[in-house]
N, C-alpha and C positions, 0 to 999 in steps of 0.2 A: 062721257060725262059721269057717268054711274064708276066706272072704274077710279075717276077721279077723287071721289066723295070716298072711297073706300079707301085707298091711299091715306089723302087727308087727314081721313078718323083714325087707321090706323098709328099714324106719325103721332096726332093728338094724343090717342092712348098711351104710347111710347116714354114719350116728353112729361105725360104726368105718372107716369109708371117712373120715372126716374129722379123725379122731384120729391116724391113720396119715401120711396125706395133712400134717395141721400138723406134727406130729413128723417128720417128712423133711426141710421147707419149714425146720423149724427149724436143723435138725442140719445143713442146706446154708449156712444163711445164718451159723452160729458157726464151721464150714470159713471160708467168705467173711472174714470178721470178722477169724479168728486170722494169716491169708494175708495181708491187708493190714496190720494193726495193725503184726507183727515188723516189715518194711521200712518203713513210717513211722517207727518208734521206733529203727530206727539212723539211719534218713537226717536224723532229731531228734538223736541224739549226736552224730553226724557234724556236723552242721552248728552245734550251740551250741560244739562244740567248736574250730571255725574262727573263733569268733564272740565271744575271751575277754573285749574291752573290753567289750563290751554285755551277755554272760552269763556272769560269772565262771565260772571251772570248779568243776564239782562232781565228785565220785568214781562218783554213781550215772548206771547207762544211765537213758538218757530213757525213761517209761514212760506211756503215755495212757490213755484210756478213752472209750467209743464214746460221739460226741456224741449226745443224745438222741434217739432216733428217731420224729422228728416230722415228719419229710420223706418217711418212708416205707422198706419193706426195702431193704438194699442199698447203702442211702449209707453210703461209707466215710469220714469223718470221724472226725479226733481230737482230743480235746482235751489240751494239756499242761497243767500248773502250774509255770510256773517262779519259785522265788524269789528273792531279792536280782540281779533284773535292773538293769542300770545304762541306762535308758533316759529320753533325754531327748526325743530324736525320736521320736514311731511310724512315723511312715511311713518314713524311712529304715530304720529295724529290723527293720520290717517286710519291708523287697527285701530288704536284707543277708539277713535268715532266709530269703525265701524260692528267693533265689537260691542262696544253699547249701545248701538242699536238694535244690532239682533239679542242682547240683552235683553233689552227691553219688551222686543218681540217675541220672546221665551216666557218671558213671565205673564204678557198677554195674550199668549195661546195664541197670537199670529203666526201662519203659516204663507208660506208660498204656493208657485205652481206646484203640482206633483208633491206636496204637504212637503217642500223645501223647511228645514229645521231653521235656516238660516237666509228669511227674506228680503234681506238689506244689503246692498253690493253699494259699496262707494264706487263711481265710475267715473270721479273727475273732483278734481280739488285744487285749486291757482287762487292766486293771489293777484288783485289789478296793480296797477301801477301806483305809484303813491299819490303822483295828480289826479285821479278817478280816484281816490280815500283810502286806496289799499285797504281794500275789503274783499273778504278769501271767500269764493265762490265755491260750494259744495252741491257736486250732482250725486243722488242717494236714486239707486235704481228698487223699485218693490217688485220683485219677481212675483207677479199673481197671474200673468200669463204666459204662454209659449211666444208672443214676440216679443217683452222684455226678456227670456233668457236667449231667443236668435239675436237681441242686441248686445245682449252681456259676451256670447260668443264672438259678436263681429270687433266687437272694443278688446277682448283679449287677443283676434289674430291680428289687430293692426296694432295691438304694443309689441307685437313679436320684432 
């Protein structure tokens, strides 16, 4: 009986040691999240707004949302939508944005992990189809930690 009771409590401790323990883990990594997203999302106005041939201007800040987390906690990745972009090139559009981004982030002393000079990596840029409004979807990765640069790594060995 006694050995019972000890089991029991123990397993109870466990269970709320764990429920505590993810709810921390959580409430650290939405800190993380809201930390990176705000300066990505101006260094995104900022920089479409440098940018009026290719992304006319719109009224609204640029506003994203955290790319799927399938890479694991941590990776700071966003996604934009931007519509009625005038792009004919990608890859030129592609430097232009992501140069003025880290533009951007030069002039406001944003740095990266390991004081990266340069904390803005475009890691995805497409176009929907014209039935879904053909609107060009931009993922803008902020390297502020060591597992968005192990994803900026895994996306450059599978463009290989």
């Amino acid at each position: 009986m006694r050995i019972s009771i000890i089991v029991i409590s123990l397993l109870i401790v466990l269970a709320v040691y764990t429920i505590v323990s993810r709810q921390i883990a959580t409430r650290t990594t939405g800190k993380l999240i809201a930390t990176a997203q705000q300066p990505t999302n101006a260094a995104m106005t900022a920089a479409l707004a440098v940018l009026p041939a290719i992304f006319p201007a719109t009224s609204d800040r640029a506003s994203s949302t955290l790319v799927a987390n399938v890479w694991g906690r941590g990776v700071m990745s966003f996604e934009f939508v931007i519509p009625n972009a005038n792009i004919d090139n990608i890859p030129i559009a592609r430097t232009a944005l992501e140069k003025e981004l880290n533009n951007y982030a030069s002039k406001e002393n944003i740095h990266g992990y390991d004081e990266l000079v340069q904390p803005f990596k475009i890691t995805d840029f497409w176009q929907a189809l014209p039935e879904q409004g053909a609107q060009w979807h931009i993922d803008v990765a902020f390297l502020v930690n060591e597992a968005t640069g192990e994803y900026i790594r895994d996306l450059e060995k599978l463009g290989q």
